[in-house]
N, C-alpha and C positions, 0 to 999 in steps of 0.2 A: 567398605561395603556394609551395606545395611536392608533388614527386610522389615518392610512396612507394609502393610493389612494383605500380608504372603507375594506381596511379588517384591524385585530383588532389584536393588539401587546402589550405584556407583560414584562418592564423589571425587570429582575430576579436583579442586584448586586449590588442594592442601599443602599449607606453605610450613615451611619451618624458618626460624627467625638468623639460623645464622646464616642460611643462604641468602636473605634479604640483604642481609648487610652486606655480604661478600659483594652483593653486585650492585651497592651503592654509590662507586663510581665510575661506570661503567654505562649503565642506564637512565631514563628520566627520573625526576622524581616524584612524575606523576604514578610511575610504575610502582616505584618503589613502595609510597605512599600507600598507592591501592594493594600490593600485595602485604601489607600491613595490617590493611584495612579484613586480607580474605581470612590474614591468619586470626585476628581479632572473632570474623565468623566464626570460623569452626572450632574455635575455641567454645563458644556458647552450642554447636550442633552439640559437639559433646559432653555438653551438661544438659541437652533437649531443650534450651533456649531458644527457640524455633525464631519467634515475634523477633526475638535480638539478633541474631542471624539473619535474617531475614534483613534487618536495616545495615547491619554491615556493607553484606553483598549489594547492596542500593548504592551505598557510599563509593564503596569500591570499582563498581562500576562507571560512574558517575566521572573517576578519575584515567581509569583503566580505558574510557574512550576515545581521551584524548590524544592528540598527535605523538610518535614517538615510542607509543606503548606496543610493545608485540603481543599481535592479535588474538595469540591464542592464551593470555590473561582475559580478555573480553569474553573470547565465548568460554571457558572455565569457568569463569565467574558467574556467568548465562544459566550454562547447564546445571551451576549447584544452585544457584539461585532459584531454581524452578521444581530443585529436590526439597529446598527452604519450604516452600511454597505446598508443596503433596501432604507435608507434614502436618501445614495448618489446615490441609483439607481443603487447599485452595488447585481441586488438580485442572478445572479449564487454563485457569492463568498458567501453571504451572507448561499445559500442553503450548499454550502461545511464546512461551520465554525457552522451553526447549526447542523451539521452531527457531526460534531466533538464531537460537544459539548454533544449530545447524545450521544456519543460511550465513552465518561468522566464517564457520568453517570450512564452507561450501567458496568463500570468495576465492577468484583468480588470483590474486595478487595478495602481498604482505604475509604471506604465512608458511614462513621459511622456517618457521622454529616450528611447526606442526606434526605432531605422532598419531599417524593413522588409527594406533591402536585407541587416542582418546578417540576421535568422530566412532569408532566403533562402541564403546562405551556409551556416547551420547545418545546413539542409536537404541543402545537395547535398554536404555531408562527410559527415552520418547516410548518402546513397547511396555513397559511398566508404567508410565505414567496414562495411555491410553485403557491399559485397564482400569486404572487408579479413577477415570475422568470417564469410565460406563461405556467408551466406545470397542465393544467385546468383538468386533464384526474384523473391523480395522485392525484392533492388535492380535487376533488371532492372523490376519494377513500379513501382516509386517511379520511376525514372529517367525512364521513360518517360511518366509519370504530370507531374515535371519539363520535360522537355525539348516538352511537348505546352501545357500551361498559359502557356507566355509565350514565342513564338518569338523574338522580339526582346531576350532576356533575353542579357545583353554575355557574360555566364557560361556561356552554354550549351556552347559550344568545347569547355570542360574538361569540363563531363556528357559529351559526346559522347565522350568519351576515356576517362572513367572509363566510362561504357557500353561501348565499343570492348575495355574488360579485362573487365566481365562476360561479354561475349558470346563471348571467347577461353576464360575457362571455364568456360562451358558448352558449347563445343567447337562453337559457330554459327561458324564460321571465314570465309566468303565476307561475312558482315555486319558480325563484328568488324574486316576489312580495311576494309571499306568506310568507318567509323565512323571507326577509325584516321585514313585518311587525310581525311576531311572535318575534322576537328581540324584537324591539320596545318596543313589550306589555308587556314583560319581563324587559325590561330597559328604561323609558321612556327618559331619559336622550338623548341617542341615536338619537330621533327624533328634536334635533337641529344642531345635524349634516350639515350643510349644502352641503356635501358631498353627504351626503342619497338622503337630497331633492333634487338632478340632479337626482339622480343615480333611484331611486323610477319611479320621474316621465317618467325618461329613458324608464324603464321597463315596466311600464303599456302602455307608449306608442308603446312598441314591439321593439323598438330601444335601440342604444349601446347609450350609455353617448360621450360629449367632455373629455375621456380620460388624455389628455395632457393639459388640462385646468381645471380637476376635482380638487377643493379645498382638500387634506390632512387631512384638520383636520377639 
C-alpha cells in the first residue's frame, strides 16, 4: 500500500521469485515469463523508478495476454500498471488502464483463479485515481457508493482517507476533517503521514493545501 498526493493505493501483482519457479512446470511460459517480467516491475516501484516500471508492466503484459495465461495476471498487471502511471502524473491514462482492468475482471469466463477481494481493491484505486485525474463529483459517488455497500469491509479506513482528500477539494472542509480523522483513529499509522499533517491543518483552516508541494508519501 502506498499514499500518493493523500489518497490511498493498493498494489495487486507483487510476485516473489520462488513462487515463479515453483510453478514453472506446471504453467505457460508466457506466464511464467511475464510474471518475471511484474517481479522485475516492482522491484523498480520500490526504488520509485516509476519510467522503468512502467516499461516492465508493458512487457509483461504484452506476454500475460497471450493464450494459456490465467487471467487475473492480466488485469493485475492492468491495475498496477495504471498505479505506474498516477505516479508519473499520467492519471487520465491511468483511469483508462484501471477501466480496462476491471472489464478483465468483470469477464464471464476464464477466471477461476479470481479473489473478489482483489476487483475490491481495483475498485477503491479506480476511487483514488478519479481524484487523482480532477474528477471530484464521480469519486465522491463511487466512494461513497464504496464505503455504504460493505460497512465491515477491513479497507474502508483508507476510502475514508482518500474520501477525506476528495472532500478537501471540493473545498467541504468541516467533513474532510471529520473523515480525516476517522482514518486516523482507525489506522493510527496514518497520522505520520506528513502529507495529512498539511493537508489536516489545511482543512481546519478552511483552506486548500500547497498542492504542488504536498509531500506523497
Amino acid at each position: 500500500m502506498e499514499i500518493h498526493q493523500l489518497v490511498y493505493v493498493e498494489w495487486l501483482s507483487q510476485e516473489r521469485e520462488k513462487y515463479i519457479w515453483q510453478d514453472v512446470y506446471e504453467h505457460s511460459w508466457d506466464e511464467i515469463i511475464g510474471r518475471v517480467y511484474l517481479l522485475k516491475a516492482h522491484e523498480s516501484v520500490e526504488q520509485s523508478r516509476y519510467q522503468d516500471a512502467l516499461a516492465d508492466f508493458e512487457q509483461a503484459l504484452l506476454l500475460l495476454a497471450k493464450d494459456g495465461v490465467r487471467r487475473s495476471y492480466y488485469a493485475h498487471a492492468l491495475a498496477d500498471k495504471a498505479l505506474a502511471q498516477c505516479f508519473l502524473a499520467q492519471y487520465d491514462a491511468a483511469l483508462a488502464t484501471i477501466d480496462q482492468a476491471l472489464a478483465v475482471a468483470d469477464e464471464p469466463h476464464g477466471w477461476n483463479d479470481w479473489n473478489d477481494c482483489d476487483r475490491d481493491l481495483m475498485r477503491n484505486n479506480r476511487c483514488a485515481i478519479l481524484v487523482l485525474a480532477g474528477a471530484f463529483s464521480e469519486a465522491l459517488n463511487m466512494l461513497c457508493a464504496e464505503l455504504e455497500q460493505d460497512p465491515e469491509n477491513s479497507y474502508h479506513s483508507y476510502l475514508r482517507f482518500t474520501l477525506a482528500t476528495c472532500l478537501l477539494h471540493l473545498e467541504r472542509y468541516h467533513e474532510a476533517v471529520v473523515a480525516y480523522e476517522q482514518a486516523v483513529a482507525e489506522e493510527s499509522w496514518l497520522k505520520v503521514d506528513a502529507g495529512l499533517t498539511v493537508a489536516l491543518t489545511a482543512a481546519r483552516q478552511g483552506q486548500q493545501p500547497d498542492w504542488a508541494n504536498l509531500s506523497s508519501n
